[in-house]
C-alpha positions in Angstrom: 137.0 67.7 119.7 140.6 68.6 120.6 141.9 71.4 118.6 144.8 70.1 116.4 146.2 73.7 114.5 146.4 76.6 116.6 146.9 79.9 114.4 147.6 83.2 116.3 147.2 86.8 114.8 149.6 85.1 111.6 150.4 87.7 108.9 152.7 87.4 106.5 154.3 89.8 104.3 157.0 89.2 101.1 159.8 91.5 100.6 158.3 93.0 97.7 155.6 95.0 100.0 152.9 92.7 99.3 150.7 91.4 102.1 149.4 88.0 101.7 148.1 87.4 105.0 146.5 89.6 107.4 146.3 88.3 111.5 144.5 85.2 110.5 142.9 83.6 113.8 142.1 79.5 113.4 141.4 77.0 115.2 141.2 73.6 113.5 139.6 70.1 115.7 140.7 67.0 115.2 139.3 64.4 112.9 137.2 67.6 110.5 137.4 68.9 107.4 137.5 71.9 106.8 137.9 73.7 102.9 139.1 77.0 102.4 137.7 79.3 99.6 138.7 82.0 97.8 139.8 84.1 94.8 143.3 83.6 92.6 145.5 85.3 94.7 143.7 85.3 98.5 146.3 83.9 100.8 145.2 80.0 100.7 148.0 78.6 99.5 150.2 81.1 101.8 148.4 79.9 104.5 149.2 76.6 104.2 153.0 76.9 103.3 153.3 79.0 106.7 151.7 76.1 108.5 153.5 73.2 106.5 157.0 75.2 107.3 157.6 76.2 103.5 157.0 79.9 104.5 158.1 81.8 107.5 155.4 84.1 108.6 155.9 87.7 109.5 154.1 87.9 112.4 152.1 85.3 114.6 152.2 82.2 115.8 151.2 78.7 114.4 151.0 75.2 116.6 150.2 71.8 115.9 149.3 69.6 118.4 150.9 71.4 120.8 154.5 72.0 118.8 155.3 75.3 117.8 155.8 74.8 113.8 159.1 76.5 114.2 161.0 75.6 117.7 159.6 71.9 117.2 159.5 72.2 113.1 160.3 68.1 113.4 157.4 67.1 115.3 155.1 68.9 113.3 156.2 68.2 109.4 156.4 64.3 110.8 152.7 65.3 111.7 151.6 66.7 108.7 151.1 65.6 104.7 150.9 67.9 101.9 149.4 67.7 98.5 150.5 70.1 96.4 149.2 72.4 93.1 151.0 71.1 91.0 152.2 67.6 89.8 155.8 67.5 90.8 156.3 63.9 90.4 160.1 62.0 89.3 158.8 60.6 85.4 160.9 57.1 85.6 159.8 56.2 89.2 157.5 53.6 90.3 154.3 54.5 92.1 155.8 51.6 94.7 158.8 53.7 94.9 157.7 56.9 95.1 155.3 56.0 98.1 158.1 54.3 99.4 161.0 56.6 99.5 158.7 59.1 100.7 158.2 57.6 103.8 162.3 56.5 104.0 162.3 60.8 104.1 160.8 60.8 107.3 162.6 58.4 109.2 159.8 55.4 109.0 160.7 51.9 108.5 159.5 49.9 105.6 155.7 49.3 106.1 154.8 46.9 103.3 151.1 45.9 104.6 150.4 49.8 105.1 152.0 51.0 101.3 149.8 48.3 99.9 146.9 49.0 101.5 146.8 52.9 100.7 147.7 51.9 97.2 144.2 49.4 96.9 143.2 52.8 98.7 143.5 55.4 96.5 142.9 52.5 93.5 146.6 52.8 92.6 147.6 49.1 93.6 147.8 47.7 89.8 149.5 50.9 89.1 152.3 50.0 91.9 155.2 49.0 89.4 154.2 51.7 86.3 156.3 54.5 85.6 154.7 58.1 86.4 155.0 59.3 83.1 152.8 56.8 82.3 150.0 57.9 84.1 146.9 59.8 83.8 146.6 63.2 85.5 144.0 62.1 87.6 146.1 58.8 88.4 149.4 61.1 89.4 146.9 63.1 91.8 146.2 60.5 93.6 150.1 59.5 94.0 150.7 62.9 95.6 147.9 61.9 98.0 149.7 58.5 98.7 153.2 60.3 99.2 151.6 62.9 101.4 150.4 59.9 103.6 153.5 57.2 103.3 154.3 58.9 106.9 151.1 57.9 108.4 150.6 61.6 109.2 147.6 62.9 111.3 146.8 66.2 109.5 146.4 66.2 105.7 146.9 69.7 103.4 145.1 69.7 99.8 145.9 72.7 97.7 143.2 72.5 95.0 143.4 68.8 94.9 140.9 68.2 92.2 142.4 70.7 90.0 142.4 69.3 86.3 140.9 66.1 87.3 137.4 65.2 85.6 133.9 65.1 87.7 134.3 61.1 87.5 137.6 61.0 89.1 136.9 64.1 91.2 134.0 62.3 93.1 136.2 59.3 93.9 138.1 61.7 95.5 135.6 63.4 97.6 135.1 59.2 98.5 138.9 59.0 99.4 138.3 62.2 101.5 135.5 61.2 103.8 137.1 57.6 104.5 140.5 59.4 105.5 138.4 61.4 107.8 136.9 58.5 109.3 140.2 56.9 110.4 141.0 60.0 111.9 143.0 62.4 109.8 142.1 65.6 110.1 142.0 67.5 106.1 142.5 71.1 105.2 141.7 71.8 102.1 141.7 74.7 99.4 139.6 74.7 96.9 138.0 76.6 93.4 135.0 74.2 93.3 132.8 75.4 95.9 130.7 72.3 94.8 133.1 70.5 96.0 132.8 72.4 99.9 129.6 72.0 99.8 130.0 67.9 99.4 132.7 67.3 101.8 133.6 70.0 103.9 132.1 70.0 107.8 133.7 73.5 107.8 134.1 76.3 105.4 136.6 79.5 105.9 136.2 82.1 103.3 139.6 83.6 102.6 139.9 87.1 100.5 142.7 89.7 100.4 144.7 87.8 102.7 142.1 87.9 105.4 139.9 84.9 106.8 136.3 86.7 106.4 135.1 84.1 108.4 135.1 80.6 109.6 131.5 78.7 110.1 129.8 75.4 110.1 128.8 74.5 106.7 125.1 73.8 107.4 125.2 76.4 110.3 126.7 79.1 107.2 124.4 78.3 104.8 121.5 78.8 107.2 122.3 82.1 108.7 123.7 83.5 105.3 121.6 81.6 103.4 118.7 83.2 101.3 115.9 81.9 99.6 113.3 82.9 96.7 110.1 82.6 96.0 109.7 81.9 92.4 105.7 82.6 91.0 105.2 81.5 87.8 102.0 83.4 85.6 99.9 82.0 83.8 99.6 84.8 81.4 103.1 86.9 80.4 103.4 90.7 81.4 105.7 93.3 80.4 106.0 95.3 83.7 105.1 94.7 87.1 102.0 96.1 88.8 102.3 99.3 90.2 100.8 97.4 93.7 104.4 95.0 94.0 106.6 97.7 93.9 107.4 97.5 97.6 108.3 94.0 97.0 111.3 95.0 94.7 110.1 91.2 92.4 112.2 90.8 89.7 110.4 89.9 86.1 112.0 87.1 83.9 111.5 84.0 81.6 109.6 86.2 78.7 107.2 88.2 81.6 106.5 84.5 82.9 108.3 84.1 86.1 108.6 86.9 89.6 111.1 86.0 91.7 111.0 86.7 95.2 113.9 86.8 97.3 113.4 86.8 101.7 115.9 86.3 104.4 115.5 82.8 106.1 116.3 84.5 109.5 113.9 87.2 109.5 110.9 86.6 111.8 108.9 88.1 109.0 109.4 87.2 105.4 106.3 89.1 104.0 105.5 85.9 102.0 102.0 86.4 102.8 101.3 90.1 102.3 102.8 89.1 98.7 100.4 86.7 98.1 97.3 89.0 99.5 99.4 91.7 97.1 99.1 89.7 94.0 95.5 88.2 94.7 94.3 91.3 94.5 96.2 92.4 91.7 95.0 91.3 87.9 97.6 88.3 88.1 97.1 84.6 87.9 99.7 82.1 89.2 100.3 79.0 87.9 102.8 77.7 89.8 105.1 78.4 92.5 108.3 77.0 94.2 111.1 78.1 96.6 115.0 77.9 95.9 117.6 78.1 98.9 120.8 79.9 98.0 123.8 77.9 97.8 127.3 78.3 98.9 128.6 79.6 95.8 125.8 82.5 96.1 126.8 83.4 100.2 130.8 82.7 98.4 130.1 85.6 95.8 127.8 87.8 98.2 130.8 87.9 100.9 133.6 88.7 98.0 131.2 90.8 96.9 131.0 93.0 100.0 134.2 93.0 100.6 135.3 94.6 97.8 132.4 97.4 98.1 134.0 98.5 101.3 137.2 98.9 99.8 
């Protein structure tokens, strides 16, 4: 795929000292999605103002589709659409509007066919002539999404775009996501839910202290960071473990009911089956046993996690 957002060594720092980004290197495809993760405070929403043109970077260099998001800053904002935080949205307007002078902002002629058909869309078109104010917080989310693409824009920023919304409402969103996708807009978006990167995303960049930990195929991530347990289930409680599984380092839970295992997925050896010789001989009985892979959310918190051991 043809990259569409070229990011060079970008930093950015404020004039109060602090550093929000550190020489971020990215290069985003055409036609993905990719979610960005990360703690209150990381350098997501930074990120994205630098590229969007709402923040000058320090340092670096940013390019969409070829324009430099400075020299050619009216090439790129026609190319882009952004969905902010928060719901900054005129009360008395129409949805119909709205959509509409949004895309009178960037030079586009009246589209009627195209404003109507993002409106049945996003499920907004027996909303068209209601007021803002008189809509719900998940129904004004979605009308940031319809201004962002009023422009017919190729590249679509979401900064937490679920934020507030209920699981009902967030799901249709995911829905709105993927079909966007498949018409060819590429979508960046930042995100607390990592549920929600785990759903949708094709990629997933890990964002902490203003630095891009790394950037990885979801499935392809969760593989080779990915760990899984063994969890053995007794038939009979115990207080301690065995003397024998100490070089397992098992973990006892569940009332002395339930070991838990954990193994890396990539090693060629797991020792699953020295265990299992281990506990045969040993004065347990199983009565059940299953594996659990780790999800995002755990590789999420293990990354954060080791980052902030090395500081």
């Amino acid at each position: 795929m043809k990259t569409i957002i070229a990011i060079n060594n970008l930093s950015k720092q404020y004039a109060s000292g602090h550093q929000a980004l550190k020489k971020i290197n990215l290069e985003i495809k055409s036609g993905e999605i990719i979610a960005l993760l990360g703690p209150n405070g990381a350098g997501k929403t930074t990120l994205i103002s630098v590229i969007c043109g709402l923040v000058s970077p320090s340092s670096g260099s940013v390019h969409v589709n070829g324009f430099n998001i400075i020299k050619d800053y009216r090439e790129t904002r026609a190319l882009i659409g952004l969905v902010p935080q928060e719901l900054t949205l005129s009360a008395f307007e129409s949805v119909w509007n709205t959509l509409n002078f949004s895309r009178g902002l960037f030079g586009k002629k009246p589209n009627k066919a195209y404003i109507e058909q993002l409106l049945k869309d996003l499920s907004l078109f027996d909303k068209k002539d209601t007021e803002l104010r008189l809509l719900s917080g998940g129904m004004k989310r979605r009308v940031l999404i319809g201004k962002a693409l009023s422009h017919e824009p190729r590249i679509l920023f979401l900064d937490e775009p679920t934020a507030g919304v209920d699981v009902e409402l967030r799901k249709d969103m995911w829905n709105i996501v993927r079909r966007l996708r498949d018409t060819g807009v590429t979508i960046i978006l930042t995100t607390h839910y990592i549920e929600e990167a785990e759903e949708i995303a094709d990629r997933v960049g890990i964002i902490s202290d203003g630095e891009l930990l790394l950037v990885e195929e979801k499935h392809a991530l969760m593989q080779k960071l990915g760990k899984k347990q063994l969890v053995l289930e007794l038939r009979d409680a115990i207080d301690h473990i065995p003397e024998s599984l100490n070089a397992y380092a098992l973990t006892l839970s569940d009332e002395g009911y339930k070991l838990t295992y954990r193994y890396d997925t990539r090693s060629d050896r797991t020792g699953i089956t020295t265990l299992m010789k281990a506990i045969n001989a040993s004065s347990l009985t199983l009565k059940d046993l299953q594996t659990q892979q780790s999800s995002l959310e755990d590789i999420f918190i293990d990354l954060i996690s080791s980052k902030e051991n090395l500081k």
